[in-house]
Backbone as CSV, one residue per row, in Angstrom:
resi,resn,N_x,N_y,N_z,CA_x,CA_y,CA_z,C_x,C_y,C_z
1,UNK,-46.676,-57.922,82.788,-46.949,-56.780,81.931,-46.490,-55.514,82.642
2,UNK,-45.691,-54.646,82.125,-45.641,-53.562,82.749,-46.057,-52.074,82.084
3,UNK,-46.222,-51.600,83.155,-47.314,-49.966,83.134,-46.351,-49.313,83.320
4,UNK,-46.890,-47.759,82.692,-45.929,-46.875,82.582,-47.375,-45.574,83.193
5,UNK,-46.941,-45.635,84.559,-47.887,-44.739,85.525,-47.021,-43.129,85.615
6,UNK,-45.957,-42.502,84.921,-45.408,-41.711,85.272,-46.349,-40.290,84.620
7,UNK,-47.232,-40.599,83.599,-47.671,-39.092,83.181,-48.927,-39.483,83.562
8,UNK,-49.590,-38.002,83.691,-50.630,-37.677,83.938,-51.851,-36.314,83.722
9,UNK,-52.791,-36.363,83.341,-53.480,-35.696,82.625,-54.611,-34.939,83.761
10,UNK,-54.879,-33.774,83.792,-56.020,-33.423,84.670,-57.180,-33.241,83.527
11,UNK,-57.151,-33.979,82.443,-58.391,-34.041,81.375,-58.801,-35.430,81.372
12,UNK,-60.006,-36.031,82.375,-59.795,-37.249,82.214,-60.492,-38.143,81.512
13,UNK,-61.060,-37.747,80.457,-62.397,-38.254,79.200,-61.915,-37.368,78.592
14,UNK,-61.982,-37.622,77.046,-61.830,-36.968,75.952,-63.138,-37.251,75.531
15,UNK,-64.621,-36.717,75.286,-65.655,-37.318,74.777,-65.373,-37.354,72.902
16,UNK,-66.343,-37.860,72.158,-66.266,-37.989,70.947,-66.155,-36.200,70.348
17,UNK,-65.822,-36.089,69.377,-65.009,-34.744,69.232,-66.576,-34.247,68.414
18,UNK,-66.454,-33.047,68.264,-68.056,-32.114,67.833,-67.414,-31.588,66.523
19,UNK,-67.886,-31.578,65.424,-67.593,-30.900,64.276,-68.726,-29.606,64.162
20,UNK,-68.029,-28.482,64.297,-68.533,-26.847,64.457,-69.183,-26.890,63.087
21,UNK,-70.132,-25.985,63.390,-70.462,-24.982,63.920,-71.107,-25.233,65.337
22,UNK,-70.242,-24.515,66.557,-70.791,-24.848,67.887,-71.094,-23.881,68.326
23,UNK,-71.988,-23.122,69.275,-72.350,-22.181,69.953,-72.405,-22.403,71.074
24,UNK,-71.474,-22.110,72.215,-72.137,-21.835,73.615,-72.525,-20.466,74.915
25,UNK,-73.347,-20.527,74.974,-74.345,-19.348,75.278,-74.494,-19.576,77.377
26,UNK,-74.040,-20.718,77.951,-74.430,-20.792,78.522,-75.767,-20.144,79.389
27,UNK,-76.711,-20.791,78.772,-77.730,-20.503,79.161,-78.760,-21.902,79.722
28,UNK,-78.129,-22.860,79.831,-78.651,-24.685,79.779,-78.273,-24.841,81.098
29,UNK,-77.791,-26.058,81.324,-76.896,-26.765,82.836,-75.709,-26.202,82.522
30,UNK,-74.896,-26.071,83.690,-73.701,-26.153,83.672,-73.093,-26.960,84.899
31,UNK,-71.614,-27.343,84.319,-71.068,-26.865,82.947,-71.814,-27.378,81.989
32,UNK,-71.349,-27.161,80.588,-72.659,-27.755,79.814,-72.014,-29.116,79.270
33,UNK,-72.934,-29.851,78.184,-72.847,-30.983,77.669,-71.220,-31.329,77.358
34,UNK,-70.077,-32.140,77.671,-69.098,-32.028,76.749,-68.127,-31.130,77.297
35,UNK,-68.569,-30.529,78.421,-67.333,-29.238,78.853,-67.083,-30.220,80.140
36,UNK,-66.016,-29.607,80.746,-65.032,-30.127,82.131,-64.481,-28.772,82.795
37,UNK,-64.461,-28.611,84.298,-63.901,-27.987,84.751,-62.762,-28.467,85.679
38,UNK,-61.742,-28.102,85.608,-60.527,-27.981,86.821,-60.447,-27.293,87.594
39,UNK,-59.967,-27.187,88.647,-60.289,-26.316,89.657,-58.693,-25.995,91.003
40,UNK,-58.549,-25.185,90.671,-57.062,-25.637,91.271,-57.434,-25.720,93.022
41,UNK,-58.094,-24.914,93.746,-58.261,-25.121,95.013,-60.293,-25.025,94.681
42,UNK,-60.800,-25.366,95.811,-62.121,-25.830,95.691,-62.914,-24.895,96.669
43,UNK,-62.554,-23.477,96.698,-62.916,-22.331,97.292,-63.669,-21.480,96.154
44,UNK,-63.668,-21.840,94.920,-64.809,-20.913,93.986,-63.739,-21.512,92.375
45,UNK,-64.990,-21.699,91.353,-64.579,-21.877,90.365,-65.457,-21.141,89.102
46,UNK,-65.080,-21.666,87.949,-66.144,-21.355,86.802,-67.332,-21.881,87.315
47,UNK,-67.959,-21.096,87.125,-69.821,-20.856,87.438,-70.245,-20.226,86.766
48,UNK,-71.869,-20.536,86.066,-72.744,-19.934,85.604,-73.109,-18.448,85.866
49,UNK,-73.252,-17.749,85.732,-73.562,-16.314,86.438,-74.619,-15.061,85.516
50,UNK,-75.009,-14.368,86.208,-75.714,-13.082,85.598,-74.841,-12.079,85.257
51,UNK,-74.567,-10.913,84.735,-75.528,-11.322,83.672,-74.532,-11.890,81.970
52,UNK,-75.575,-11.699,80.817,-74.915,-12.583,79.980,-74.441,-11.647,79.075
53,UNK,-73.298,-11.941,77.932,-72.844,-10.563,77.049,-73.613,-9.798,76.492
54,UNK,-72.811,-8.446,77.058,-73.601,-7.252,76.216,-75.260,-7.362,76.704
55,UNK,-75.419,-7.832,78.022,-77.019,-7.525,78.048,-78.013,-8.380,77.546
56,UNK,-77.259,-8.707,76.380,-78.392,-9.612,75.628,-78.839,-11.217,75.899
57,UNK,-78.355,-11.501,76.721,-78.571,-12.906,77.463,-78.571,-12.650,79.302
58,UNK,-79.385,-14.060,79.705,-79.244,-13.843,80.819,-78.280,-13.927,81.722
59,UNK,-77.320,-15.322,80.955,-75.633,-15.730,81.916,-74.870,-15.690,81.177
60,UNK,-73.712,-16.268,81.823,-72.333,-16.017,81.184,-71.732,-17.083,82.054
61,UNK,-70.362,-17.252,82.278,-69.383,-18.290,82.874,-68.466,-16.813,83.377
62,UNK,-68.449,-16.929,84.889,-67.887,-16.358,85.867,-66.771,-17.174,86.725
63,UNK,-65.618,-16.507,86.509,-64.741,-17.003,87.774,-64.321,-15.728,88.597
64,UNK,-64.174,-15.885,89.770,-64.418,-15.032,90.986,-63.068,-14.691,91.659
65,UNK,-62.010,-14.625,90.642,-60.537,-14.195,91.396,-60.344,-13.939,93.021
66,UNK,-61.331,-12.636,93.170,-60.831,-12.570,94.774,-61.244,-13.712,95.867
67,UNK,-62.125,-14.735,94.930,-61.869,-15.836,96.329,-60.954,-16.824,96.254
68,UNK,-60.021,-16.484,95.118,-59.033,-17.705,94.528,-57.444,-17.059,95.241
69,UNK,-56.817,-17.879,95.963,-55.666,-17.236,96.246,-54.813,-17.220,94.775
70,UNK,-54.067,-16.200,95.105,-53.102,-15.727,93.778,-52.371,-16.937,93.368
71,UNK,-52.389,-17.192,92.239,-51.190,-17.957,91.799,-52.085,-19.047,91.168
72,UNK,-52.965,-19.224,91.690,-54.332,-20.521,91.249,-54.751,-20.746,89.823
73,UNK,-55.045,-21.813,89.448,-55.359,-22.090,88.022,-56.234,-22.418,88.275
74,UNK,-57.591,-22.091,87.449,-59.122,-22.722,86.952,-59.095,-22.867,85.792
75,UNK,-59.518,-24.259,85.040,-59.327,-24.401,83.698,-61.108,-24.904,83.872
76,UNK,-61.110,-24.463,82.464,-62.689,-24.843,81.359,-62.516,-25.262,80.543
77,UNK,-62.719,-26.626,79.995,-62.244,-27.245,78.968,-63.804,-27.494,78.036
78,UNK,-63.800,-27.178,76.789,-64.685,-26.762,75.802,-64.599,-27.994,74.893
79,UNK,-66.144,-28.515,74.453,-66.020,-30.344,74.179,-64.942,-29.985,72.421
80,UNK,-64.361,-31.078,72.502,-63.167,-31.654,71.532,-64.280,-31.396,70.259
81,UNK,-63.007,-30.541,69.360,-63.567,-30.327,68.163,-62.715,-31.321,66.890
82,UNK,-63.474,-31.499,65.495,-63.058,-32.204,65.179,-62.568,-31.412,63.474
83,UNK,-61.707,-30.625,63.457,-61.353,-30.163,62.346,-60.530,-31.014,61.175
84,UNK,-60.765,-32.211,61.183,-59.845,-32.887,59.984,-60.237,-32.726,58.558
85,UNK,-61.771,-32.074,58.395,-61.735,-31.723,56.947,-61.830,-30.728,57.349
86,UNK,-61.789,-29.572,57.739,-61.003,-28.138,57.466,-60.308,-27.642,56.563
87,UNK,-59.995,-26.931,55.670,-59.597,-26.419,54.562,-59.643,-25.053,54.659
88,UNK,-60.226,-23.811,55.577,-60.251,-22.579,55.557,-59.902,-22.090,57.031
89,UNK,-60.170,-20.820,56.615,-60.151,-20.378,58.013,-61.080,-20.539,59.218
90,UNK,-60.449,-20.888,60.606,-61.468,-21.012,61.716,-61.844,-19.976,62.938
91,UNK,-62.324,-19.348,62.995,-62.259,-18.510,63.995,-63.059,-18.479,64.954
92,UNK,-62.265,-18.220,66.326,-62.878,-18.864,67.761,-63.346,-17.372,68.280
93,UNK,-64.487,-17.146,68.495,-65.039,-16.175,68.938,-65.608,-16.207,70.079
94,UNK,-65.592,-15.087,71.263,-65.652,-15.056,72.309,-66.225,-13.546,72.723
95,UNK,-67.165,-13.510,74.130,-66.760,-11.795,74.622,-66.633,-12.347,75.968
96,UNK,-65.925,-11.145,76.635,-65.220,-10.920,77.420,-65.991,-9.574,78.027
97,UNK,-65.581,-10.107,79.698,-65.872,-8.364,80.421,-64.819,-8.948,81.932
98,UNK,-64.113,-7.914,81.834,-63.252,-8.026,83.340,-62.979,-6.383,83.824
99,UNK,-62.770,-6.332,84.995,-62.087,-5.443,86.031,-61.467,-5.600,86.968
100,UNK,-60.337,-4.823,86.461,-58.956,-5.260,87.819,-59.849,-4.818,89.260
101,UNK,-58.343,-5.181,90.282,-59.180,-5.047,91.523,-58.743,-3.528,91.572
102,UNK,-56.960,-3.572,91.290,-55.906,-2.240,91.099,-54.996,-2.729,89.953
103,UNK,-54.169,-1.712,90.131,-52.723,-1.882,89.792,-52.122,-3.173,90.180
104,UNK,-52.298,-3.812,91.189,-51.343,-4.546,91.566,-51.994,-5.813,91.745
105,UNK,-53.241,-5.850,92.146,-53.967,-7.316,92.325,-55.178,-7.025,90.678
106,UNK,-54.228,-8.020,89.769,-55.145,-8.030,88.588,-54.723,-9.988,88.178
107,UNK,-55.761,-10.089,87.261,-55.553,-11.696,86.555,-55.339,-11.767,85.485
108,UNK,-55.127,-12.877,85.073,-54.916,-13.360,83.437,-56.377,-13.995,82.809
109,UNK,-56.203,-14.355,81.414,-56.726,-15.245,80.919,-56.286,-15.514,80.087
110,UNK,-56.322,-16.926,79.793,-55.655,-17.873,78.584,-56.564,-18.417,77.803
111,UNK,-56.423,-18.766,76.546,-56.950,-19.793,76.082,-55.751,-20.624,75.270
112,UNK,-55.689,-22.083,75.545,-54.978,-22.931,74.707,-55.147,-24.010,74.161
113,UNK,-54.361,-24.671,73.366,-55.361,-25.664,72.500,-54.104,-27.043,72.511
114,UNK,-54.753,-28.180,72.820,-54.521,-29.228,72.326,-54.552,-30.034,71.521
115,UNK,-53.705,-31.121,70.939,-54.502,-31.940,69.504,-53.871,-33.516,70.433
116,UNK,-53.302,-33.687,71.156,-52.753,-34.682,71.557,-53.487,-34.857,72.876
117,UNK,-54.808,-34.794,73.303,-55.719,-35.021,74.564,-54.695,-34.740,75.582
118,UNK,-54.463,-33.382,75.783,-53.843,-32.496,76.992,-52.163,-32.889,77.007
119,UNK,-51.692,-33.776,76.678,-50.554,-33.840,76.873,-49.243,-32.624,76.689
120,UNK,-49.966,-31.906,75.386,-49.008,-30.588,75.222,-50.010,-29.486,74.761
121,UNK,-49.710,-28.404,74.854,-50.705,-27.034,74.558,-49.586,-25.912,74.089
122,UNK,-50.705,-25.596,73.088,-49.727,-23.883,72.156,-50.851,-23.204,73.051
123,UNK,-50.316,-22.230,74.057,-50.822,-20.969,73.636,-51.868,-20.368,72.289
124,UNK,-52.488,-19.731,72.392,-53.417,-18.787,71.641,-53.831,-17.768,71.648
125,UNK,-53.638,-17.474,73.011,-54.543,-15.951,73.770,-54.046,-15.737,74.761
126,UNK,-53.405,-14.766,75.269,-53.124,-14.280,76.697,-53.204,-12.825,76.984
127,UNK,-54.174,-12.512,77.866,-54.567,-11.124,78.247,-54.485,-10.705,79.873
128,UNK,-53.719,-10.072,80.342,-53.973,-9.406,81.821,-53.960,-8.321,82.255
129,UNK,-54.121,-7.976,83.428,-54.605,-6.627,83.841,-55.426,-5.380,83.240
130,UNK,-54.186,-4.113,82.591,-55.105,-3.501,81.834,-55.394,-4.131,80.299
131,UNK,-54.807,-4.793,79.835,-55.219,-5.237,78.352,-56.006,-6.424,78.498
132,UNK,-56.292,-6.961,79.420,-57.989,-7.659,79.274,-59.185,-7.111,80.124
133,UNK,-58.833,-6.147,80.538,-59.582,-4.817,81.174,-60.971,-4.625,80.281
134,UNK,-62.287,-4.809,80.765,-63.494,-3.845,79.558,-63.781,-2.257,80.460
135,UNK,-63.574,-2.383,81.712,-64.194,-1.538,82.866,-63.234,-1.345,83.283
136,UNK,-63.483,-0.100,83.988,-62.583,0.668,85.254,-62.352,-0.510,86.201
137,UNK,-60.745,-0.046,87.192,-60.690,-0.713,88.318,-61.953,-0.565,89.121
138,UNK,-61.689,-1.774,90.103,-62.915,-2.195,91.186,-62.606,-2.268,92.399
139,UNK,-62.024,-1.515,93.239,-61.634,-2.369,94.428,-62.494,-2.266,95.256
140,UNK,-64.170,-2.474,95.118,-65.044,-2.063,96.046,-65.066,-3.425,96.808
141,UNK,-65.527,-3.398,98.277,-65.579,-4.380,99.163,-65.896,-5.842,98.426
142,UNK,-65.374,-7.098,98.757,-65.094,-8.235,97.812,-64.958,-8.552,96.354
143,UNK,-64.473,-7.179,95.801,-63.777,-7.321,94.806,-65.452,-7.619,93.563
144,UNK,-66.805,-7.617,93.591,-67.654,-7.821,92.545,-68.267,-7.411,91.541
145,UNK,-66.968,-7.408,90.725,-67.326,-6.588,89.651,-68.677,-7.265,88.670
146,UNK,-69.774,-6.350,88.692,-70.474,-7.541,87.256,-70.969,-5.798,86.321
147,UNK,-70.759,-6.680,85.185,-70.319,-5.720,84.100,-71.799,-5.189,83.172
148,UNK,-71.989,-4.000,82.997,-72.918,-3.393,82.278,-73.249,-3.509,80.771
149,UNK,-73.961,-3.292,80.043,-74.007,-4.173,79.086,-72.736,-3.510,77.879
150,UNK,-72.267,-2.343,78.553,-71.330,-1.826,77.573,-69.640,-1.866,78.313
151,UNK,-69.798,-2.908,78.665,-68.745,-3.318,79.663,-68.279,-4.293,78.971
152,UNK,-68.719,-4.954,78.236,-68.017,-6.196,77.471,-67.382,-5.677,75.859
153,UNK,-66.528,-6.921,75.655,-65.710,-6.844,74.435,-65.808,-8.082,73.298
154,UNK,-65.666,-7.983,72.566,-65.718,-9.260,71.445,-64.173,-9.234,71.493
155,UNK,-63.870,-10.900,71.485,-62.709,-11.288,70.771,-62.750,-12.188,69.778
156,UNK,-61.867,-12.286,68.895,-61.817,-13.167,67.807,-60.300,-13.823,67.412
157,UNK,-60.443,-15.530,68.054,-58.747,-16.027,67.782,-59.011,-16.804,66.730
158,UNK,-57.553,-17.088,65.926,-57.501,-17.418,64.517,-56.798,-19.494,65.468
159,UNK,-57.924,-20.090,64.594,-57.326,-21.782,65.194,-57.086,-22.656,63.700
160,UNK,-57.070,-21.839,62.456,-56.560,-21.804,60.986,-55.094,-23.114,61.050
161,UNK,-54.621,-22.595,62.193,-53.556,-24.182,62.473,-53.306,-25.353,62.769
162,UNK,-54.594,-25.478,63.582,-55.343,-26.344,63.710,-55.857,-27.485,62.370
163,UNK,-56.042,-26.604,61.404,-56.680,-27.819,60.328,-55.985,-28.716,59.874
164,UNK,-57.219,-30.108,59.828,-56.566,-31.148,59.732,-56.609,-32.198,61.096
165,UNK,-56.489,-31.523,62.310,-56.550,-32.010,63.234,-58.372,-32.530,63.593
166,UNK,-58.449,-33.787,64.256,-59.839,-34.411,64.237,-59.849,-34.596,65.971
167,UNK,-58.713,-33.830,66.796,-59.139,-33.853,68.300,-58.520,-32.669,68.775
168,UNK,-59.164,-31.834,68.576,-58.458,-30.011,68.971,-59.685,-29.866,70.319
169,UNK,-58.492,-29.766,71.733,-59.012,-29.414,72.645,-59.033,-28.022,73.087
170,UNK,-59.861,-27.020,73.517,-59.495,-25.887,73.991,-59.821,-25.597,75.213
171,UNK,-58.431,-25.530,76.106,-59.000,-24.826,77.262,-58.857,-23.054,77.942
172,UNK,-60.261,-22.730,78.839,-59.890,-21.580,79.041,-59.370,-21.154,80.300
173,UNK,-58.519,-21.334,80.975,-57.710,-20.825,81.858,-57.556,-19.426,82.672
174,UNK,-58.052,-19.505,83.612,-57.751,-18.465,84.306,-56.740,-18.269,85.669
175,UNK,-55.836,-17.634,85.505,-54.604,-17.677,86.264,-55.211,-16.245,87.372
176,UNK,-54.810,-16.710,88.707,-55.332,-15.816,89.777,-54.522,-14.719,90.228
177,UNK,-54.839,-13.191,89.984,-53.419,-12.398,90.986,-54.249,-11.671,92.405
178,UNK,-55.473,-12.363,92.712,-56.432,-12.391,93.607,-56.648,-10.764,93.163
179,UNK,-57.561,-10.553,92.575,-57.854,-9.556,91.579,-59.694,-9.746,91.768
180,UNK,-60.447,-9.835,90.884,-61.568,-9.074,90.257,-62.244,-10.502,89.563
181,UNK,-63.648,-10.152,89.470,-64.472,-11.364,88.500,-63.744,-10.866,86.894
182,UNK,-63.945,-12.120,86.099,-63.890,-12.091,84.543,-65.422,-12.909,84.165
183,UNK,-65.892,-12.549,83.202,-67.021,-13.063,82.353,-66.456,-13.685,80.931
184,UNK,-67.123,-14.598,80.623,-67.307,-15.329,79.451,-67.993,-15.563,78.822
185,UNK,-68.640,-14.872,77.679,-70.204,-15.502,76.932,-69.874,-15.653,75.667
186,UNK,-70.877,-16.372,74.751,-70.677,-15.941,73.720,-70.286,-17.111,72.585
187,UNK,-69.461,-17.922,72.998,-68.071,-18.820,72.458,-68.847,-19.690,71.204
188,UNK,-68.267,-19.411,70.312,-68.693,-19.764,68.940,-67.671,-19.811,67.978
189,UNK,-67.262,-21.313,67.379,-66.916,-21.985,66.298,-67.582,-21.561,65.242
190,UNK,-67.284,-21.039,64.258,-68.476,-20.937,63.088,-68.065,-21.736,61.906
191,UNK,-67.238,-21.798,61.500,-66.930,-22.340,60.114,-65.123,-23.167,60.191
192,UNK,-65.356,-24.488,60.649,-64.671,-25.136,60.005,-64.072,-26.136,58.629
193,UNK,-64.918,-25.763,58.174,-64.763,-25.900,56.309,-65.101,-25.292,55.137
194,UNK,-65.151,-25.726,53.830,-65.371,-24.753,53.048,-65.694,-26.147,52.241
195,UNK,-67.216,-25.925,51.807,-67.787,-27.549,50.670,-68.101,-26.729,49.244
């Protein structure tokens, strides 16, 4: 019998896929039920953290750029959704709070989506430096920015392309320019159908 060992996936369970409306608040274990983290070097990753969006919660999901050398990927992979009766619009909602370190040492964030369990990804979201900015630069001693409750931002991505699909993975990605913390709260599926 022969194997075909040449590809390879850093997603290594696909669990059974969740049909939204999903909310995650991290406020439970983490990571939570159904989520996965990657970690490109094992010097600091997505972590739970204080405080949570806009004030109104206690955590959020923190990755810590300045202990990540530049160039580094941390992925968060968010449990498999299952949009095959979908018929309307879906929208992936999120907030956000970041601060560069400067001008010159700032990060990204991505979010992208799979339907083929990681093998290929569209793009969806890409924000860095000043345009995923909520706060002033930071370059105070180790770079720790944590954000005030009017420091954060709502985003809202359209996954409307998605429908139809019954294994839509999303991951959130953070690319390192050894820069500044980013926050994550919030993340909510609301309506994948229309009955």
């Amino acid at each position: 019998m022969n194997y075909n060992d040449s590809a390879y996936n850093n997603y290594s369970e696909v669990p059974l896929a969740v049909t939204p409306p999903l909310i995650q608040g991290f406020e439970g274990t983490f990571p939570p039920l159904n989520c996965e983290i990657v970690a490109g070097t094992p010097l600091d990753t997505w972590q739970k953290h204080t405080p949570g969006g806009f004030g109104l919660s206690s955590n959020s999901m923190r990755l810590h750029f300045y202990q990540i050398p530049a160039g580094d990927i941390n992925d968060f992979y968010l449990p498999t959704l299952d949009f095959s009766n979908s018929t309307d619009s879906i929208p992936f909602k999120f907030s956000v709070a970041y601060a560069r370190f400067n001008a010159v040492n700032f990060d990204t964030l991505e979010l992208n989506v799979s339907t083929d369990c990681g093998s290929t990804w569209t793009n969806i979201y890409t924000k860095w430096g000043s345009t995923l900015a909520t706060a002033p630069d930071d370059s105070s001693l180790l770079a720790s920015f944590t954000p005030t409750s009017a420091q954060w931002r709502h985003e809202v991505v359209d996954l409307t392309a998605f429908n139809g699909q019954h294994n839509v993975l999303i991951q959130v990605r953070g690319i390192s320019g050894y820069g500044n913390n980013v926050y994550i709260d919030d993340i909510k599926y609301l309506r994948a159908c229309r009955y």
